[in-house]
N, C-alpha and C positions, 0 to 999 in steps of 0.2 A: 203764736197765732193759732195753732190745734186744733179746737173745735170747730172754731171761729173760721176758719180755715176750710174745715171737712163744710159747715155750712154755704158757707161763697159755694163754693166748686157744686155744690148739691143745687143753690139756685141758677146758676149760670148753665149747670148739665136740663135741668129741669125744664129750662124757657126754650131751650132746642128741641121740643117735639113739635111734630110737625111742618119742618123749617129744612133750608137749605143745607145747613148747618147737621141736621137725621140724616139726610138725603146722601151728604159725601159722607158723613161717620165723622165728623169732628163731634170733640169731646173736649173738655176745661180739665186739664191735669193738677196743675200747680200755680199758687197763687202766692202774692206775697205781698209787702208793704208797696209796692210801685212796681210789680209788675202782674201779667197773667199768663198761663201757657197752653196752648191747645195742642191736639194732636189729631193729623187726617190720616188715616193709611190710605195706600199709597197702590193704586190696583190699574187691571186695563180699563176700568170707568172710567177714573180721570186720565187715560193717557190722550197726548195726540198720535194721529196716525203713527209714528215710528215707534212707539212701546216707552216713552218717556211722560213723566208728569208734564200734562199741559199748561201754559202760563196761569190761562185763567184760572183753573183750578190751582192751582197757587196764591193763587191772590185772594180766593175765598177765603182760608181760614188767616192771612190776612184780615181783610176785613173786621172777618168775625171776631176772633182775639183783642183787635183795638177796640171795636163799638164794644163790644160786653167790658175790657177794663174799664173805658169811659164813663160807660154804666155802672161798674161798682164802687168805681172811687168818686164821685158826684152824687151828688142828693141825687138820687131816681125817684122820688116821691115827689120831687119839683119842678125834674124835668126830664126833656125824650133827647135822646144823642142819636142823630145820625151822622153817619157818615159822608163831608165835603169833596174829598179828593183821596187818590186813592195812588200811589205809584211802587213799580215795581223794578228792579234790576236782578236777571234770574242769572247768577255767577255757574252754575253745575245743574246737571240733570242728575233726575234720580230714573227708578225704574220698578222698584219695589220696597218695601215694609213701610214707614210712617214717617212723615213731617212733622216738626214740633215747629207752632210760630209761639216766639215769645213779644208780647208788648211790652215797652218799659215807655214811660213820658219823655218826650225832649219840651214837652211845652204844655203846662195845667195853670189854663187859664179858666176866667167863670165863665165865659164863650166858648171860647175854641178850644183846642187838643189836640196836641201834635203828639204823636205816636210811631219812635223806632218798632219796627217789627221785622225780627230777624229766625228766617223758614231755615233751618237745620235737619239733616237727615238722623238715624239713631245713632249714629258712631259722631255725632254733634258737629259735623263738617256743614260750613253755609253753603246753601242752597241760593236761598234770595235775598235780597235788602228789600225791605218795604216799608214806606213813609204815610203815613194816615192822619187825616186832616177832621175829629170829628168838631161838633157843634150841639153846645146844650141847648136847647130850646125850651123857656118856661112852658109848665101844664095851668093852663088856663083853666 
């Protein structure tokens, strides 16, 4: 994949300025034949009140990871992916350095898109389980 590779991760880092996505610091690491890997670090921004990463911001780079795979293993020349349904199970708190979410498919259909997404801290211990529901919708 190599080049091919360094280009994904280059357009996928690219379409995040000005976006949610700038705003916490997630970032497309690693990519591959059926999956994609983001990374958010991990500060008192996203905490909630007790100094732990807060859910929703969990679920952000969530999201994100599954729309943008969606988006690069689908025709995006034919069509817009958003994202239907969104769930979360948070197993551990973290408190500092970075989240990696990784998306892999449980379902690539030419509609819909089910998406394992599994938040890991850097020593690769789970964080959360998250399940993503997107939806290609033709460009008219």
């Amino acid at each position: 994949m190599g080049e091919h590779k360094d280009k994904i991760l280059e357009v996928c880092n690219s379409s995040s300025k000005n976006t949610l996505m700038e705003t916490l610091g997630i970032t497309y690491v690693d990519v591959g034949e059926d999956f994609l890997i983001a990374k958010m670090p991990v500060s008192p921004k996203v905490h909630q009140p007790d100094g732990v990463l807060h859910g929703g911001a969990t679920v952000a780079p969530a999201e994100s990871v599954g729309s943008m795979a969606s988006y690069i293993f689908l025709n995006a020349a034919e069509y817009f992916v958003r994202g239907i349904e969104i769930s979360a199970n948070h197993v551990k708190s973290v408190k500092e350095g970075f989240v990696y979410a990784k998306a892999s498919f449980i379902h690539k259909g030419r509609t819909t898109q089910v998406w394992d997404i599994r938040i890991t801290n850097g020593q690769n211990q789970l964080i959360s389980v998250c399940k993503l529901t997107t939806i290609a919708l033709p460009k008219k």
